[in-house]
N, C-alpha and C positions, 0 to 999 in steps of 0.2 A: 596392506600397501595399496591395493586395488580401491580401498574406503577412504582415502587419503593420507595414513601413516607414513612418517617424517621421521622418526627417531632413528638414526643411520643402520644401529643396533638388530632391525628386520630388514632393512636393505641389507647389509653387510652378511647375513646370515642368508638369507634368500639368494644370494649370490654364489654364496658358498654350495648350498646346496644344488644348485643349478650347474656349478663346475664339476662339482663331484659325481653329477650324471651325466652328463657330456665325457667327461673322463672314459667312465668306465662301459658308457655305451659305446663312444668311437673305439676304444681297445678290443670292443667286441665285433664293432663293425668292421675294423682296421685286419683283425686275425678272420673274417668270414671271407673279406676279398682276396683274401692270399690264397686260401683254403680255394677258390674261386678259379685262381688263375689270373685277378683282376687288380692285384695290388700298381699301387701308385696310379689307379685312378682316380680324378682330379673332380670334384664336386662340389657346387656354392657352397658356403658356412650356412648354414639353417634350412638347406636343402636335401639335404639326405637321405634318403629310404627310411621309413620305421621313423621306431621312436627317436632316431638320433637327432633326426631335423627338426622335431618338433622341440626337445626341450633345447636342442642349443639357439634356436630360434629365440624360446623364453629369454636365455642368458643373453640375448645379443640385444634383446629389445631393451632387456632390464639397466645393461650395461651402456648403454644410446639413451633411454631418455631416463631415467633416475638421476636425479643431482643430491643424493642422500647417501651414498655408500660410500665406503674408504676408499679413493682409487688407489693408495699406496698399497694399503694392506691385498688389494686385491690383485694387484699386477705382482706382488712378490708368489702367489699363489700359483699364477699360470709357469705352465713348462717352458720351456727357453727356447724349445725347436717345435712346436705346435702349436696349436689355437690362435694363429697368424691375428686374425681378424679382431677378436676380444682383446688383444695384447695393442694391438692400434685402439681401439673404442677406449680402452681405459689411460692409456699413453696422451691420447687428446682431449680429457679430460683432464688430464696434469698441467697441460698448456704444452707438452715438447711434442709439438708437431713438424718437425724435423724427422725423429724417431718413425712416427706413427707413418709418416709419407716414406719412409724407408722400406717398410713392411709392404707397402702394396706393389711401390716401383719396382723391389728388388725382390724380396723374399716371396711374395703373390706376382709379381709381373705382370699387373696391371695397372695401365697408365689410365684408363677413363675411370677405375675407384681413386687413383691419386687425382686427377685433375676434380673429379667433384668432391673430392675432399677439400681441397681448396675452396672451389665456389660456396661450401657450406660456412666454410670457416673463416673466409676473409670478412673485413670488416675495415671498410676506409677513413670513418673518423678515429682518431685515436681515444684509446681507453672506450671502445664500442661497447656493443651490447656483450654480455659475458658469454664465453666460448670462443668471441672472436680475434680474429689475428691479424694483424697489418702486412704482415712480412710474409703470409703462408706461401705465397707464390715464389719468391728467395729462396722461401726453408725446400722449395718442389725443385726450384734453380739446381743448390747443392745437391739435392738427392743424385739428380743424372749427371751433376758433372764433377762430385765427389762420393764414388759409390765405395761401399763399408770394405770389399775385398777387393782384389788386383785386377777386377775387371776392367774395361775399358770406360772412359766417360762416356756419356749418351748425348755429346752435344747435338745431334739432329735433334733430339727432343727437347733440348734444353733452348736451342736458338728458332725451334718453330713454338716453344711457348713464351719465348721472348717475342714474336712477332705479336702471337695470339691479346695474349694478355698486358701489355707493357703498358695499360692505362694503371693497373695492378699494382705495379714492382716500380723501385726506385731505380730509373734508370744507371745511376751513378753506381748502384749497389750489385745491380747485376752484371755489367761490366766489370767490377770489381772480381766476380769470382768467375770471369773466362779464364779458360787458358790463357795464356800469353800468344801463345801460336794460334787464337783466332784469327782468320785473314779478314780482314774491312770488310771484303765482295760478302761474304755468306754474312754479316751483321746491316747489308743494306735495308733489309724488306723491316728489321727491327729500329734504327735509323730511320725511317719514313714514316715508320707509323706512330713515332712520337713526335717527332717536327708535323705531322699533320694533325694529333693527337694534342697539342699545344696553339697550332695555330686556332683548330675550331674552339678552345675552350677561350683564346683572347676575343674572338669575333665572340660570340656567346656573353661577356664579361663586357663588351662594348655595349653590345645591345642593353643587355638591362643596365648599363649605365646610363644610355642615353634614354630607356624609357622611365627608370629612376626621375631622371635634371627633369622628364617632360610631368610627371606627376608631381614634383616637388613644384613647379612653376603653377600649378593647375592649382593647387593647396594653397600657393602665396596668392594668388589673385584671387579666390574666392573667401581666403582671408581678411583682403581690403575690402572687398564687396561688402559681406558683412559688419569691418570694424564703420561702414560711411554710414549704415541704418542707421536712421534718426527716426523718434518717435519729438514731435511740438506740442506740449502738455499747456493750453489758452486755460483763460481763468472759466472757461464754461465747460473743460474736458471733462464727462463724468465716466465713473468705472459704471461697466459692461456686466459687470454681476448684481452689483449693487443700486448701480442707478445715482451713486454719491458724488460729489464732485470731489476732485484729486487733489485740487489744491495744491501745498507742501506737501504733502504726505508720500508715504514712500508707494512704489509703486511697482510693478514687472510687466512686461510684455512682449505676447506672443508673438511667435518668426509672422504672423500675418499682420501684426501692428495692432491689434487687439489691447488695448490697457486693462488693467483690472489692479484695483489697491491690494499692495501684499497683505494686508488681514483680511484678507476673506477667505476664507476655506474652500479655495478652489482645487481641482484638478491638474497641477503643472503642468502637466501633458495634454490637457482635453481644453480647447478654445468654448470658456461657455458664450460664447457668441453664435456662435454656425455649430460647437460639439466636434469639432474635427479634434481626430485621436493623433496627435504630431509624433506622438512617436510609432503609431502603426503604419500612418501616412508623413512622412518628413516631408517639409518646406522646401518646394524649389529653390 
């Protein structure tokens, strides 16, 4: 994998084997802290004393940046009530980022892994680059203010990431999923910063419109400038290369007014009069 191998078939197996020592290391690690006096303390995913942090660190890396593995096959794999973290990594790899921001808001209870889960994963054109979301800041919205058991909503967090981020989120969309008993006063400071959020984007919209009309008028007049050039081809005019006279014959010349007969094997670019290179140096 390490040498470039793609065939899902060594990711999918690499994975597996990566679970199945995590497994059986945390059950070792999980029975020494009891044995300790230390259970149910709390430790990063791929941080852990010993060998456990190092190889779930492998499976967190493997599971983050590999786009070769089954994520189906692999998330029916993990346990239902552990491996929080792998269970989100493979979840947002499915596209349900709803799910995945549920695990860290709720079941980890950390809002700064939910909020840069978001900043990773948002994505403002539509149909973005692959992994990205338009909506992930909504799918963060419902996390806090439709959470999975009988807890209470998080609207402090859900109306300070409507202030935060509301260039983000469809205003229409996230209103939609307040409460009903949001009072107006606490939706003020999110309120302002989309009315000021819209006003700078039309002043912005102005401007390169007006310096748009100022380039386009610049382009038409140095348009006409061009289309007046006249070259007066007298019966004594001779080409510049050859020394012949031009007569009827067809002819081309240079931005410096330079004549020369189109058969001669010139340089279209390079004046054989002065040698000037026009297109390394362009014509005032």
């Amino acid at each position: 994998i390490a040498q470039g191998e793609e065939r899902s078939q060594y990711h999918n197996e690499l994975a597996l084997l990566y679970l199945d020592a995590v497994q059986r290391l945390k059950h070792a690690f999980t029975s020494q802290q009891a044995a300790q006096g230390l259970a149910g303390s709390r430790w990063t995913a791929g941080k852990e004393p010993g060998a456990l942090g190092g190889r779930r660190k492998n499976l967190l890396d493997l599971l983050e940046t590999s786009q070769h593995y089954d994520a189906q096959k692999l998330l029916a794999k993990l346990p239902m009530v552990d491996l929080y973290e792998e269970r989100a990594l493979i979840l947002s790899k499915l596209g349900r980022h709803e799910e995945a921001l549920s695990i860290y808001a709720h079941r980890l209870g950390d809002m700064q892994l939910a909020q840069e889960y978001c900043m990773k994963h948002y994505s403002s054109a539509r149909g973005g680059e692959r992994g990205g979301a338009r909506d992930v800041y909504i799918d963060l919205l419902k996390v806090f203010l439709k959470p999975p058991d009988s807890s209470a909503p998080m609207t402090m967090q859900a109306l300070s990431l409507m202030s935060r981020h509301f260039e983000r989120m469809d205003p229409a969309k996230a209103l939609d999923i307040l409460p009903a008993e949001t009072s107006l006063r606490s939706l003020t400071p999110f309120f302002e910063s989309v009315v000021r959020g819209n006003s700078e984007q039309r002043k912005s919209l102005q401007i390169a419109q007006a310096l748009l009309k100022a380039d386009h008028l610049k382009v038409a007049e140095e348009n006409l400038a061009r289309r007046a050039r006249r070259v007066v081809i007298s019966s004594g005019k001779r080409c510049k290369a050859s020394q012949k006279r031009i007569g009827t014959s067809a002819f081309m010349v240079y931005p410096n007014n330079v004549v020369v007969l189109l058969g001669e094997k010139t340089d279209p670019h390079v004046c054989p009069a002065t040698g000037r290179n026009f297109k390394e140096q362009p014509w005032d």
